[in-house]
N, CA and C atoms as an extended XYZ file, in Angstrom:
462
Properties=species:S:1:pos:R:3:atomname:S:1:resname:S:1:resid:I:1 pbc="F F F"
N         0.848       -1.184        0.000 N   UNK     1
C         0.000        0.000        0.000 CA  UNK     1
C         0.883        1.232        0.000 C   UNK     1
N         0.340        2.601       -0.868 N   UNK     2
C         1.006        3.912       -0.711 CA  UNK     2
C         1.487        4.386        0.763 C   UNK     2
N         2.219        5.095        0.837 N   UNK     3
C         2.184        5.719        1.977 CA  UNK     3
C         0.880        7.126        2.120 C   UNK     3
N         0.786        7.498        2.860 N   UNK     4
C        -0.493        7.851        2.974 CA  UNK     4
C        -0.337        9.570        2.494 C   UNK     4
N        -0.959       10.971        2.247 N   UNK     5
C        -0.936       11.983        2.146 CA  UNK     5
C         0.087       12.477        3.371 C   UNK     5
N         0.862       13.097        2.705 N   UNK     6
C         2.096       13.942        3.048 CA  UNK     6
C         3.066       12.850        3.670 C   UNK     6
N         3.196       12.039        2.918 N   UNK     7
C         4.583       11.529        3.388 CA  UNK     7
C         4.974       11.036        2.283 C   UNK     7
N         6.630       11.267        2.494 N   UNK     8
C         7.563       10.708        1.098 CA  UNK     8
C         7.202       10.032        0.245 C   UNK     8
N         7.084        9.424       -0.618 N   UNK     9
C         6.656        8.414       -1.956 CA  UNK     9
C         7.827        7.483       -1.775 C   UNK     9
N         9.391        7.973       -1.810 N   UNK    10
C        10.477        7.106       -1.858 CA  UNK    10
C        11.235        7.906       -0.919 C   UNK    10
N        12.017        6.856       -0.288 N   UNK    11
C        13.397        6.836        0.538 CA  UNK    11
C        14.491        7.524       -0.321 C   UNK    11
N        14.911        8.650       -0.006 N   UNK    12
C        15.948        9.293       -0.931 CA  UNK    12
C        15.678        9.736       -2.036 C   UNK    12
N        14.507        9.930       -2.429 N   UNK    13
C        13.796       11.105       -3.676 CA  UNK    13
C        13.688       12.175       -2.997 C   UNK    13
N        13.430       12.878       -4.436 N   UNK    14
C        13.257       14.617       -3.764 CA  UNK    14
C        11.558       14.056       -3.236 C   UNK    14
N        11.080       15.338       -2.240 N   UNK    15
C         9.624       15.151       -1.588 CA  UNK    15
C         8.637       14.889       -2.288 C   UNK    15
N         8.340       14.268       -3.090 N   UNK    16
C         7.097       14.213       -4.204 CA  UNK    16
C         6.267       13.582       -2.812 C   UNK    16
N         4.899       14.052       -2.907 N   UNK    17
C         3.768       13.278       -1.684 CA  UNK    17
C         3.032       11.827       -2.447 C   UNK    17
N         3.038       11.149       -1.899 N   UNK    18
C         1.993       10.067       -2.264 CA  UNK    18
C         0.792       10.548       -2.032 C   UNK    18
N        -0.029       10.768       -2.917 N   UNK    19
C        -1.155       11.690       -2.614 CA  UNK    19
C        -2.190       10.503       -3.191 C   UNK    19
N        -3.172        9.856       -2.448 N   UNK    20
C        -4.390        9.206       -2.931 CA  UNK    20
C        -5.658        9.777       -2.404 C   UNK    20
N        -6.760        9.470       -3.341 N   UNK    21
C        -8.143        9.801       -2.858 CA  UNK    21
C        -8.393        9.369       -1.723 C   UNK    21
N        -7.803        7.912       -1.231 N   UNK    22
C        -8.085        7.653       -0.117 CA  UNK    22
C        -7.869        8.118        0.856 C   UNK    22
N        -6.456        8.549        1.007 N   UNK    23
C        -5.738        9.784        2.135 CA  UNK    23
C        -6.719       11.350        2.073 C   UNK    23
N        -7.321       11.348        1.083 N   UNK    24
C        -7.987       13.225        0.662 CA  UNK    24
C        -9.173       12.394        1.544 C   UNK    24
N        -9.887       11.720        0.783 N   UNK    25
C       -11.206       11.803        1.496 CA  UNK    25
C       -11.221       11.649        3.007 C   UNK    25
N       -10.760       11.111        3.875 N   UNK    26
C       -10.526       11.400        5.215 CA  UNK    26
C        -9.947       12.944        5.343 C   UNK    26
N        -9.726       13.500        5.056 N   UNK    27
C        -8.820       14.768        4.978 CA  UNK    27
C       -10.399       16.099        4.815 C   UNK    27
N       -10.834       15.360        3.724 N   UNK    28
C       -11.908       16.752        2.857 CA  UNK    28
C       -13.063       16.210        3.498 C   UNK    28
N       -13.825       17.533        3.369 N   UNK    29
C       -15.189       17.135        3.406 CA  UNK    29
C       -15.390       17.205        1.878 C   UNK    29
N       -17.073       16.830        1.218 N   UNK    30
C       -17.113       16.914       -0.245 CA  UNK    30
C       -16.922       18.778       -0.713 C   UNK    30
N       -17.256       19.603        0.122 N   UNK    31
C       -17.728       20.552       -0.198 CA  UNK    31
C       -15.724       21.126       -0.137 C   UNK    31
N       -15.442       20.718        0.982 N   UNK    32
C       -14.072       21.294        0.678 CA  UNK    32
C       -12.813       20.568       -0.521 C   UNK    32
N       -13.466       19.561       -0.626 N   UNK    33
C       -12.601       18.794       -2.156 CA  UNK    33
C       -12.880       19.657       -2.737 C   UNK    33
N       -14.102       20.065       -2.997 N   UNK    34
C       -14.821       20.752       -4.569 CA  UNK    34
C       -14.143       21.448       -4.383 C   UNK    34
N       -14.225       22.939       -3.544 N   UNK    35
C       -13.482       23.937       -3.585 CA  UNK    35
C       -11.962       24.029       -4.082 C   UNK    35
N       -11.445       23.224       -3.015 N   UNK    36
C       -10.076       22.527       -3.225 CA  UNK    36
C        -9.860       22.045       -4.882 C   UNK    36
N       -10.296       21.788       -5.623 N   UNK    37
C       -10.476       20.741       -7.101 CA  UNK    37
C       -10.535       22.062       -7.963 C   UNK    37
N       -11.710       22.874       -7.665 N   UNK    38
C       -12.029       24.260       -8.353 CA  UNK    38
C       -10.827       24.920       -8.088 C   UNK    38
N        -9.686       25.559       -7.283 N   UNK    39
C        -8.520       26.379       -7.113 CA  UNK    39
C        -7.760       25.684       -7.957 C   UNK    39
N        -7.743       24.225       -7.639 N   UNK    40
C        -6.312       24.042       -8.556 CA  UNK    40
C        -6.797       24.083       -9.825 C   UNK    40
N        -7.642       23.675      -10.073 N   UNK    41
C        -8.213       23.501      -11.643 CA  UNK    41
C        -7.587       24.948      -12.385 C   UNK    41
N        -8.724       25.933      -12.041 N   UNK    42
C        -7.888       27.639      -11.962 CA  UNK    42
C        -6.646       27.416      -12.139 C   UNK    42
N        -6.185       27.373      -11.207 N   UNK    43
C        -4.996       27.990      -10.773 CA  UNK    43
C        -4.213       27.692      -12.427 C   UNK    43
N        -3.839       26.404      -12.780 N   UNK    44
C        -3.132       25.800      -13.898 CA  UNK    44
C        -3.809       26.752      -14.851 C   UNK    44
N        -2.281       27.315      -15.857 N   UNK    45
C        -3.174       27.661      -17.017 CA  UNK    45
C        -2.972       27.126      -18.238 C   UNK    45
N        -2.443       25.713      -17.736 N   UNK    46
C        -2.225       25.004      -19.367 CA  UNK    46
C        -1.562       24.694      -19.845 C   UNK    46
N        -0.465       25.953      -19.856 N   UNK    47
C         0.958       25.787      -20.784 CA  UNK    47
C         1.772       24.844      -20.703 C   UNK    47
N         2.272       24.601      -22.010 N   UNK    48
C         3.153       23.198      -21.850 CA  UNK    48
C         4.534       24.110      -22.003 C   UNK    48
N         4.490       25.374      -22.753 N   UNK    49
C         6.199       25.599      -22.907 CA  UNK    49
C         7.300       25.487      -21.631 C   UNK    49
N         7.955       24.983      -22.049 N   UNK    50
C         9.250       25.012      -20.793 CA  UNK    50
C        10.528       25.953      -21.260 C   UNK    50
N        10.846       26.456      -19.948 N   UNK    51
C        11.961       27.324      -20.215 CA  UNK    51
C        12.043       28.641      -21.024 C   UNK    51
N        10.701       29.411      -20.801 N   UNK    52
C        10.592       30.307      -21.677 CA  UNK    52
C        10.915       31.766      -21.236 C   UNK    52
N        12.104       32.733      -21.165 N   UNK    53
C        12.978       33.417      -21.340 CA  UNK    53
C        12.517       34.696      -21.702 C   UNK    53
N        11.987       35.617      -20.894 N   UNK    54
C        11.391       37.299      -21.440 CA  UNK    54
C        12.814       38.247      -21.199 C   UNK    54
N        12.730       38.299      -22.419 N   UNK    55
C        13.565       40.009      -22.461 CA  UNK    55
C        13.162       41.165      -22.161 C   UNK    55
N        11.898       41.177      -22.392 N   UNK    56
C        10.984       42.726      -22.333 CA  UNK    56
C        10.680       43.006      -21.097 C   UNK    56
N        11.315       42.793      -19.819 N   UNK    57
C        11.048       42.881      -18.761 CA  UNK    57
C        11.952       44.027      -18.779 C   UNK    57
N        11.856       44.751      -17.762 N   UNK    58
C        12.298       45.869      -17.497 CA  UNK    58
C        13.551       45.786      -16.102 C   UNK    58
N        14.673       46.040      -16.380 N   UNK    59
C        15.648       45.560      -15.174 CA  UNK    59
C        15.185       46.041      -13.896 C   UNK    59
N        14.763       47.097      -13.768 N   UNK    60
C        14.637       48.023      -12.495 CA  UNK    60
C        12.994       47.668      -11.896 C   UNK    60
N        12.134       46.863      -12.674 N   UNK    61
C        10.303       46.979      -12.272 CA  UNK    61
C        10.568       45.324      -11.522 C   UNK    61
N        10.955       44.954      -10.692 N   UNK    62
C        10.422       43.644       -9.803 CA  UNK    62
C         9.357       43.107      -10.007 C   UNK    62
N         8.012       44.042      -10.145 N   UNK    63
C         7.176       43.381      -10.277 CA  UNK    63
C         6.722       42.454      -11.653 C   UNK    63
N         7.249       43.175      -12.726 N   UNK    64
C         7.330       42.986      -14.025 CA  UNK    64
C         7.604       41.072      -14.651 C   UNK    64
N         8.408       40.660      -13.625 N   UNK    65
C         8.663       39.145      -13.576 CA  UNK    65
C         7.139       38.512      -12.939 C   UNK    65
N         6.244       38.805      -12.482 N   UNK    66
C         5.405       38.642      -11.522 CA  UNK    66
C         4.033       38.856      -12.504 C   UNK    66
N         4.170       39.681      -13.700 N   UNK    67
C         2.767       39.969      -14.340 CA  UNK    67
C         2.935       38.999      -15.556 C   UNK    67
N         1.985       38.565      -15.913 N   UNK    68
C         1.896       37.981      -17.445 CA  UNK    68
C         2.528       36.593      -17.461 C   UNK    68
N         3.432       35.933      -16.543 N   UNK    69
C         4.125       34.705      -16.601 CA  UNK    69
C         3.000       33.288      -16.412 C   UNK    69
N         2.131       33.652      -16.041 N   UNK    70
C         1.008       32.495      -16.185 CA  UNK    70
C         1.350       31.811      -15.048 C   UNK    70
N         0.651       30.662      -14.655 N   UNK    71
C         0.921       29.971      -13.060 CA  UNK    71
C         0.632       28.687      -13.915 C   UNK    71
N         1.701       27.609      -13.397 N   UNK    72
C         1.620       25.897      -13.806 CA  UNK    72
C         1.553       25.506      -12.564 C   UNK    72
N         1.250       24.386      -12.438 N   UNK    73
C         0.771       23.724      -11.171 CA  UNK    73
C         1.990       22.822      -11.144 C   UNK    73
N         2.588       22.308       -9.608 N   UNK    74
C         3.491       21.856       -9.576 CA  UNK    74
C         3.415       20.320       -9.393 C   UNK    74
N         4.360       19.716       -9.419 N   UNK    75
C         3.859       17.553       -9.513 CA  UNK    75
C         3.155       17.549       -8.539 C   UNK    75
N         3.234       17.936       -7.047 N   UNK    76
C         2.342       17.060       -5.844 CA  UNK    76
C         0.940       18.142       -6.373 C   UNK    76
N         0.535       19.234       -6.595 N   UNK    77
C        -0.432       19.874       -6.489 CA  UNK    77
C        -1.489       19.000       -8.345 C   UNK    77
N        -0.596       18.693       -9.095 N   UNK    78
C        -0.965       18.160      -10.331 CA  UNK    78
C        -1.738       16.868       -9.818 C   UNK    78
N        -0.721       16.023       -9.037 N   UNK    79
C        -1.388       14.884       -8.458 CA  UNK    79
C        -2.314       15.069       -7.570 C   UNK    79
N        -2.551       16.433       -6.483 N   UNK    80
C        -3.824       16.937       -5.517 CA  UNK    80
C        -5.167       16.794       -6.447 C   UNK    80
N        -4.519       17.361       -7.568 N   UNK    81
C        -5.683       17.341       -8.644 CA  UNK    81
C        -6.655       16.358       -9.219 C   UNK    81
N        -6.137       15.543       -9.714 N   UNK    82
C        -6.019       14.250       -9.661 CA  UNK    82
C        -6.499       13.310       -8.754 C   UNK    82
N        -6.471       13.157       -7.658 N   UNK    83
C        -7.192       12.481       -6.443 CA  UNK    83
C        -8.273       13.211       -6.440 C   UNK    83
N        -8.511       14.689       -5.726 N   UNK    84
C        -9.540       15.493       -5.944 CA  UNK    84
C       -10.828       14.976       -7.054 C   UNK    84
N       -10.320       15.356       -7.675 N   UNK    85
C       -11.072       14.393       -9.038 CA  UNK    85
C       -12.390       13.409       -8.555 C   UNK    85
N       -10.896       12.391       -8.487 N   UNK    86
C       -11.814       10.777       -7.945 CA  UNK    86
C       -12.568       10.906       -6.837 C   UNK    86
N       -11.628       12.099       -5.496 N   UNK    87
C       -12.856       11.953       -4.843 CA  UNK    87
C       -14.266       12.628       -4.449 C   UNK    87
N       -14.038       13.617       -5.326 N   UNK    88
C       -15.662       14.927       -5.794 CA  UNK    88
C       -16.078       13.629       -6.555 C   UNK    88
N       -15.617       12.872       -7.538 N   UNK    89
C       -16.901       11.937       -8.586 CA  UNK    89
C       -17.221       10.682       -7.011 C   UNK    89
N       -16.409        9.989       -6.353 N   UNK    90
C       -16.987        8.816       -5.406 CA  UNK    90
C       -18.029        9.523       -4.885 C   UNK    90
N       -17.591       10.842       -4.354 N   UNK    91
C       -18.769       11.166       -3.351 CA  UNK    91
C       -20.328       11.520       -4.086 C   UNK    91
N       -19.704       12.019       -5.326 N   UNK    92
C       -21.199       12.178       -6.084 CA  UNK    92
C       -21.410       10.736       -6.199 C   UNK    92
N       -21.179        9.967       -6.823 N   UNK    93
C       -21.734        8.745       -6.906 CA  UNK    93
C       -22.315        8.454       -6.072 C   UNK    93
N       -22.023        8.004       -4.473 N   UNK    94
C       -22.437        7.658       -3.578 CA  UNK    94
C       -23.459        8.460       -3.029 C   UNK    94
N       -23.994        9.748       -3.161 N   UNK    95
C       -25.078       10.329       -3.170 CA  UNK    95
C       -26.430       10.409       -3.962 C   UNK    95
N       -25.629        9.522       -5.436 N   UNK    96
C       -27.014        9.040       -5.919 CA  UNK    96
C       -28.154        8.210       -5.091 C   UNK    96
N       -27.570        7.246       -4.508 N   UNK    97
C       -28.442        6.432       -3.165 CA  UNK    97
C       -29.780        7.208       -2.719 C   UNK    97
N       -28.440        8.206       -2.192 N   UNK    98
C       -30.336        9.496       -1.269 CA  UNK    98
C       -30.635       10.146       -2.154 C   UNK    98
N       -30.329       10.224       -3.242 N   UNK    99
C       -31.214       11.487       -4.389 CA  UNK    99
C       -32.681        9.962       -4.641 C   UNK    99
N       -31.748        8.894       -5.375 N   UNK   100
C       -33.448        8.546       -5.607 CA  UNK   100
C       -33.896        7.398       -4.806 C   UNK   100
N       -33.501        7.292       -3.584 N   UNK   101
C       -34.788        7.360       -2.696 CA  UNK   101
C       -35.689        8.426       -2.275 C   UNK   101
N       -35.013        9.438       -2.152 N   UNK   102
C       -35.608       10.456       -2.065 CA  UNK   102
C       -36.450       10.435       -3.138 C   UNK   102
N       -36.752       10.507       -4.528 N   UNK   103
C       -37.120       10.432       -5.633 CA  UNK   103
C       -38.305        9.435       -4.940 C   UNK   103
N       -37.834        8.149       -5.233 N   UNK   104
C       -38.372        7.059       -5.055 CA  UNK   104
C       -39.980        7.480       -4.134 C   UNK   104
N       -39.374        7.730       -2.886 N   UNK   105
C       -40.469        8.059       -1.741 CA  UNK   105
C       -40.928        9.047       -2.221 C   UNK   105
N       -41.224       10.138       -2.973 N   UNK   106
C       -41.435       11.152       -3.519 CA  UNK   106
C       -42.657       10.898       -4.927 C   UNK   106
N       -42.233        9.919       -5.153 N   UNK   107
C       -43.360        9.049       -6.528 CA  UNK   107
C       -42.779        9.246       -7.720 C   UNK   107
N       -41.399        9.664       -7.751 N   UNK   108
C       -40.661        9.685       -9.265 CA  UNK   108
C       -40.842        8.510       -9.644 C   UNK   108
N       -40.937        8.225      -11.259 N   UNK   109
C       -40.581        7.179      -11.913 CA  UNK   109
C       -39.294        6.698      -11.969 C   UNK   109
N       -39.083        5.683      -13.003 N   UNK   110
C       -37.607        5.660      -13.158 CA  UNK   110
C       -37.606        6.719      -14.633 C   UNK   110
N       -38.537        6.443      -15.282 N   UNK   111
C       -38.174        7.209      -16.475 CA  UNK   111
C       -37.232        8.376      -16.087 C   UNK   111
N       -38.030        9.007      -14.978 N   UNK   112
C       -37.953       10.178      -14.619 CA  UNK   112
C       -36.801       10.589      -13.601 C   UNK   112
N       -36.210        9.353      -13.127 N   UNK   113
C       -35.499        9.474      -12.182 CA  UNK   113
C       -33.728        8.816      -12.939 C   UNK   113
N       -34.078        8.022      -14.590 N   UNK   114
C       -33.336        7.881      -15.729 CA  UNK   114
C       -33.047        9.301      -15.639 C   UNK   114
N       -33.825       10.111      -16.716 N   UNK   115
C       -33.395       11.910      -17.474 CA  UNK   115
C       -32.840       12.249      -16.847 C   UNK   115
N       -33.091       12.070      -15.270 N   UNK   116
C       -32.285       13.266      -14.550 CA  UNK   116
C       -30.499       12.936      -14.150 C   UNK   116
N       -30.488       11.351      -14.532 N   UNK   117
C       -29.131       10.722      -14.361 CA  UNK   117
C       -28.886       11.363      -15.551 C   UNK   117
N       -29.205       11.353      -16.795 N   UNK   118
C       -28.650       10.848      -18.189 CA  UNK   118
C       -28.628        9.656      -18.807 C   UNK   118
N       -29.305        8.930      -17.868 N   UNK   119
C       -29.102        7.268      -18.398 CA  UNK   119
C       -30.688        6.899      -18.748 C   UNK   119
N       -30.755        5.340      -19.335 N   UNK   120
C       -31.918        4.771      -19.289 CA  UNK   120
C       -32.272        4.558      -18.202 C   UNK   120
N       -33.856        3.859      -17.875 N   UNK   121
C       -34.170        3.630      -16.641 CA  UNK   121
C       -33.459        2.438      -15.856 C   UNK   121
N       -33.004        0.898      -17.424 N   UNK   122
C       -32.991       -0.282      -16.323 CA  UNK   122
C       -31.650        0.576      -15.882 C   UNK   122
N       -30.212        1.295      -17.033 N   UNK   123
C       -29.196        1.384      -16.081 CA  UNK   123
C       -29.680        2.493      -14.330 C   UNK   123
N       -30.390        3.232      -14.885 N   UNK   124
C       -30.764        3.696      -13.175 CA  UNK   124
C       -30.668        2.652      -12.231 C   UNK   124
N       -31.644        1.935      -12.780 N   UNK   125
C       -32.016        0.973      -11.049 CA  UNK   125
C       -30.788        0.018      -11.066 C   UNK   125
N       -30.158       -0.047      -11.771 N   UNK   126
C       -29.291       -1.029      -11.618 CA  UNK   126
C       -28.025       -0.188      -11.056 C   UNK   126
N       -27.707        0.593      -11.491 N   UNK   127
C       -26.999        1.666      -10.388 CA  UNK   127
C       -27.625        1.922       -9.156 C   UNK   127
N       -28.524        2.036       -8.429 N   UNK   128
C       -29.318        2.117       -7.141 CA  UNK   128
C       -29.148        0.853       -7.048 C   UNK   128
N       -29.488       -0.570       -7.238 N   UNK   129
C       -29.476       -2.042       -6.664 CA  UNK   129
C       -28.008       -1.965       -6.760 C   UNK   129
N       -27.048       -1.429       -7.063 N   UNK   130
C       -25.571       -1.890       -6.690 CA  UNK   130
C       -25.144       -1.101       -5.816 C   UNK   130
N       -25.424        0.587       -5.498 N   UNK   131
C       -25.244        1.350       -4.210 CA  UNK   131
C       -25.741        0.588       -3.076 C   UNK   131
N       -27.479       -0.019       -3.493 N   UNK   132
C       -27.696       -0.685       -2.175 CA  UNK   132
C       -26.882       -1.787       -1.557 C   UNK   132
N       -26.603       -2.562       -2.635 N   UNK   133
C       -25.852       -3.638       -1.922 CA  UNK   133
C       -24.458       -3.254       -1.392 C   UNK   133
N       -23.865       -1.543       -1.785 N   UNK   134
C       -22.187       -1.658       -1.523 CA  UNK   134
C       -22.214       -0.493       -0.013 C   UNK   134
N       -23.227        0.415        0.045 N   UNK   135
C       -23.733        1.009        0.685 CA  UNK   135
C       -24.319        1.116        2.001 C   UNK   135
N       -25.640        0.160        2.088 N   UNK   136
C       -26.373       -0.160        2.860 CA  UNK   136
C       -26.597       -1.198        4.170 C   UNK   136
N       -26.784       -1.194        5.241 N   UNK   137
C       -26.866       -2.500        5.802 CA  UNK   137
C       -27.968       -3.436        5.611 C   UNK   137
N       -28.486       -4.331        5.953 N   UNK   138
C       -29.256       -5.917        5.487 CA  UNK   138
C       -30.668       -4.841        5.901 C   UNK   138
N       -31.221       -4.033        6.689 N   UNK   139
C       -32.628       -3.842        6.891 CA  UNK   139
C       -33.073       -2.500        6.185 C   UNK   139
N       -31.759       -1.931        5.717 N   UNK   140
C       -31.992       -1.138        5.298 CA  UNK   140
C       -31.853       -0.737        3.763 C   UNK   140
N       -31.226       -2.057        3.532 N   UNK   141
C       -31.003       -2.057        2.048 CA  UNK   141
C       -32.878       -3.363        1.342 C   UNK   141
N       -33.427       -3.632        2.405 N   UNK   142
C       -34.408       -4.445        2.369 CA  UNK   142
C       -35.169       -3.576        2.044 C   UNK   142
N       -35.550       -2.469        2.894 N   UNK   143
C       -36.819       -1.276        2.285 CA  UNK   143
C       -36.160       -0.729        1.409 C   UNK   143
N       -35.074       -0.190        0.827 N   UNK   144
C       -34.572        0.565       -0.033 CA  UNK   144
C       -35.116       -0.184       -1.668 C   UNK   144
N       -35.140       -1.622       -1.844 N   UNK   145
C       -34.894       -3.145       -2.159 CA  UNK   145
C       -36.459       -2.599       -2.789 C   UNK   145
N       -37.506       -2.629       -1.854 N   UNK   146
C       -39.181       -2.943       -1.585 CA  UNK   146
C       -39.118       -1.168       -2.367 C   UNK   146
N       -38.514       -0.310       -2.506 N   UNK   147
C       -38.883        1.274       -2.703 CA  UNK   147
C       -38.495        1.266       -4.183 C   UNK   147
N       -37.780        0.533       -4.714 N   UNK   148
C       -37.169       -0.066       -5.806 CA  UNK   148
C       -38.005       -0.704       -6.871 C   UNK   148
N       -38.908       -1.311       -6.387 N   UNK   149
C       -39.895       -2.088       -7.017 CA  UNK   149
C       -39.075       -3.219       -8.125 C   UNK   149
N       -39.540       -3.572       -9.552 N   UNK   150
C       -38.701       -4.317      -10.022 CA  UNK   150
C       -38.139       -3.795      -11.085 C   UNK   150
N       -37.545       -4.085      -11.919 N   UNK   151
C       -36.531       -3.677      -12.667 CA  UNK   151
C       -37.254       -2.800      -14.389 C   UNK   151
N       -37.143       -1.708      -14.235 N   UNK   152
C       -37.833       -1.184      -15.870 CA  UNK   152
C       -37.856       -2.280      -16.735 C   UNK   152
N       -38.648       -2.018      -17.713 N   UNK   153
C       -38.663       -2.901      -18.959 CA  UNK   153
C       -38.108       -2.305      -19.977 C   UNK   153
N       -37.806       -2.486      -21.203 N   UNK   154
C       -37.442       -1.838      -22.400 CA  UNK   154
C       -38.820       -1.399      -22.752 C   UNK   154
């Protein structure tokens, strides 16, 4: 297994972090990943050039090095990114569960409770019957099960 967020990757490398979703999500709440995911996202602006060399700077303006140079994101913050990622999409995933029960108890269809995924209906319920089973405990994945009814038809 990795070593966990903020500690070395290798014995005698420069500091690169082993950075996994698994180490973030104990770390974040969802709302502070997002945020966290949204800065770095920003922050990077893309560029691939390396080593690129301004003359038109002015010797005497300090600040002049400081305007217009664009911001790249550095390896551990590239890889923050990256975990971030995986773990803003797990946690959405795993909130599909209470959106359609909520739905469910509410009298949505699946049609209806499909559109709002993007998917067809059987993949809906079949995404909800696999949250329940990875999700849920035995009495509670039983009414979830019964709220479910049976599987769309084509």
């Amino acid at each position: 297994m990795p070593p966990e967020f903020g500690t070395p990757a290798r014995k005698g490398q420069p500091a690169t972090l082993c950075i996994t979703p698994e180490a973030l999500e104990a770390e974040f709440s969802l709302t502070t990943a997002a945020t966290r995911l949204d800065f770095l996202s920003r922050r990077d602006n893309g560029d691939t050039a390396l080593n690129i060399v301004r003359d038109d700077a002015d010797a005497d303006d300090w600040s002049a090095s400081m305007r217009d140079t664009g911001t790249q994101l550095d390896v551990d913050e590239a890889l923050e990114l990256l975990a971030l990622g995986e773990v803003v999409s797990r946690r959405a995933h795993d909130s599909q569960l209470v959106g359609i029960r909520a739905a469910l108890r509410g009298g949505a269809e699946w049609a209806q409770i499909a559109a709002a995924l993007g998917v067809s209906p059987q993949q809906a319920w079949d995404s909800f019957t696999e949250s329940i089973e990875r999700q849920l405990e035995s009495e509670a994945a039983e009414r979830a099960r019964e709220l479910a009814g049976t599987r769309p038809g084509r």
